[in-house]
N, C-alpha and C positions, 0 to 999 in steps of 0.2 A: 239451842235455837240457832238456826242459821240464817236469820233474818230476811230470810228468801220472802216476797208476799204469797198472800193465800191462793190458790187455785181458782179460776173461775166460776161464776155460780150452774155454770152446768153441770161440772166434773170432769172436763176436760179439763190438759194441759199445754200450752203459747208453745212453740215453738223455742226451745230453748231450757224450757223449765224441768231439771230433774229430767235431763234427756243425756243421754251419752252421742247422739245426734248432732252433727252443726246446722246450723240455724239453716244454711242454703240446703242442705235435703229436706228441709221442712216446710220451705218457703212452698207458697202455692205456684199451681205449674203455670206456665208463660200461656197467656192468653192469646190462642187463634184467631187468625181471619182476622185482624185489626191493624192492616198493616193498612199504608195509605194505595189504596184502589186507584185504575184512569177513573176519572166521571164522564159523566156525558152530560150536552150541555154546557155554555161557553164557559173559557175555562180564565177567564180575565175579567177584569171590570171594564167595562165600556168608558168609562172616563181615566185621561190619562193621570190624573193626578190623585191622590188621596182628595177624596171629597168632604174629609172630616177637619183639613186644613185648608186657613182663610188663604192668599199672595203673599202672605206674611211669614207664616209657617205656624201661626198661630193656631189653637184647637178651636172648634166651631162645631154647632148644632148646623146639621145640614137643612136650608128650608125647600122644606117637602109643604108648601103652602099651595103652588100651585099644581102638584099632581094630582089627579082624581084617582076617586078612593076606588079600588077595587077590590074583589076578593084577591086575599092571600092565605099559603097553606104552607107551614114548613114545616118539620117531619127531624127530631135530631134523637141520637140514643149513646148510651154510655155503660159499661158492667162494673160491677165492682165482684173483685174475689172474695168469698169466704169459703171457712173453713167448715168440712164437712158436721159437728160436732152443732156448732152455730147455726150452720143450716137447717138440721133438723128443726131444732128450734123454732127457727120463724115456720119454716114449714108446715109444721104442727099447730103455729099458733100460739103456744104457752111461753114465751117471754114473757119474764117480768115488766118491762115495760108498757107494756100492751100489744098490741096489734103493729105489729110492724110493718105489714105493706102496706097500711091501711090509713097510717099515720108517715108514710113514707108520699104517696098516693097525693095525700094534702097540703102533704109541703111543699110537692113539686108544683101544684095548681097556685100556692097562695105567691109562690117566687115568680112566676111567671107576669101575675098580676101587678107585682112590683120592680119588675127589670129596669124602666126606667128611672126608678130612683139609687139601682146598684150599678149601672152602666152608664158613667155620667152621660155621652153625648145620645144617649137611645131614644127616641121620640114615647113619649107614652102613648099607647094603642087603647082601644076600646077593643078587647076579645071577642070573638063571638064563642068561642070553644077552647076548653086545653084539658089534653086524655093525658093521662098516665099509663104505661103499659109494664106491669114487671112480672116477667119469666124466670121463671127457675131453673136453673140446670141443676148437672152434679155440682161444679165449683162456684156456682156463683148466679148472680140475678142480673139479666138486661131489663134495663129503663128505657122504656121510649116513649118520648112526647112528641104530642101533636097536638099545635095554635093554630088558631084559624081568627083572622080579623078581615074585616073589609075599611081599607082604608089607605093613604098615601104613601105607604113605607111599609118592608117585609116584616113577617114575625119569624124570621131566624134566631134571633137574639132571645126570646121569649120561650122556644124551642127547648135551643140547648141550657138559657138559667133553668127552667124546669127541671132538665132529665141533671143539670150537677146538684142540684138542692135536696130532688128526691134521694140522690146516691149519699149525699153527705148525710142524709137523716138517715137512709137504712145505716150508715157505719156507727150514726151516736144511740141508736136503738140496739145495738148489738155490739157496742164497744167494751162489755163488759166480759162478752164470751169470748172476743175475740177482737185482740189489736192491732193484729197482723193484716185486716184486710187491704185490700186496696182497691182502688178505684181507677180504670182505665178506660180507654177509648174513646173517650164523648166527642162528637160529630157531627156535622148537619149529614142530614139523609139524604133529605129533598127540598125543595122548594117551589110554589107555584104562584105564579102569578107576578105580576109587574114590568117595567119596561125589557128587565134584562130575560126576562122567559121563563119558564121552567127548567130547574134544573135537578139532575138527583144524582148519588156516587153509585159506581158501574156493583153489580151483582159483587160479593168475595166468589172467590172460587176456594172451596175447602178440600 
């Protein structure tokens, strides 16, 4: 007995396991296009100070009491790598778990609903909307969310909890096939609406 642990329940083997292989040729490849883009749309905060600090230097909920409520839209996404083997899997549908994009899908919407209780200074929003979008490659699944509220303050924050919550449930949905994933890039995309404008990050160029 070599006390190696058992194989994972698809029949693939980690990175490392019963491999003559070093672990960096197995590693999944470097993730394209995710490098930081120019944006367009301004590229600073209009206020010159941190607005989340009192004269004091103390931490502060910003009061957004007297701004009117308008629509807001932000737009944030993030991939996580897996390994072909795993993929299949969800692909297919047949993990053990269950449904994996489906229960990945709904964690992203119920985090979103709850941002201001994980982001201490975030104002709690009334949503009117939040999409989960997840795409399949060869290596790996993009996440993108999109919030929509009408009200005093953006949903960028609601955005991006969304698209990392949904990423961290597809990794414990499928942590079994494969522990090697990871999880890169998460971003705002875009944003619309409020005093500072619309703004969204420039095209990648691939």
């Amino acid at each position: 007995m070599s006390g190696r642990p058992p194989s994972s329940e698809s029949g693939f083997r980690h990175p490392g396991e019963d491999s003559n292989l070093p672990e960096s040729d197995l590693a999944h490849p470097p993730l394209s296009g995710l490098t930081h883009p120019p944006v367009s749309g301004p590229t600073h905060l209009p206020e010159s100070r941190l607005t989340h600090l009192d004269d004091s230097g103390a931490a502060r909920m910003v009061d957004v009491g007297h701004k009117p409520a308008t629509t807001r839209i932000a737009v944030a996404e993030g991939r996580i790598l897996i390994a072909a083997p795993a993929l299949a899997v969800i692909r297919e549908g047949t993990a053990k778990k269950g449904d994996v994009l489906a229960t990945a899908r709904i964690a992203g919407i119920m985090a979103a609903k709850r941002t201001a209780e994980l982001i201490p200074l975030c104002h709690p929003l009334p949503l009117g909307s939040v999409s989960i979008d997840l795409a399949l490659s060869e290596t790996g699944i993009t996440a993108t969310a999109t919030a929509t509220t009408t009200g005093p303050t953006g949903v960028e924050m609601e955005a991006l909890t969304a698209v990392s919550v949904a990423l961290l449930t597809l990794y414990d949905m499928a942590k079994a096939m494969d522990r090697s994933m990871r999880i890169e890039g998460i971003r705002l995309l875009e944003k619309r609406g409020g005093k500072s404008g619309d703004w969204r990050t420039a095209t990648d160029e691939s």
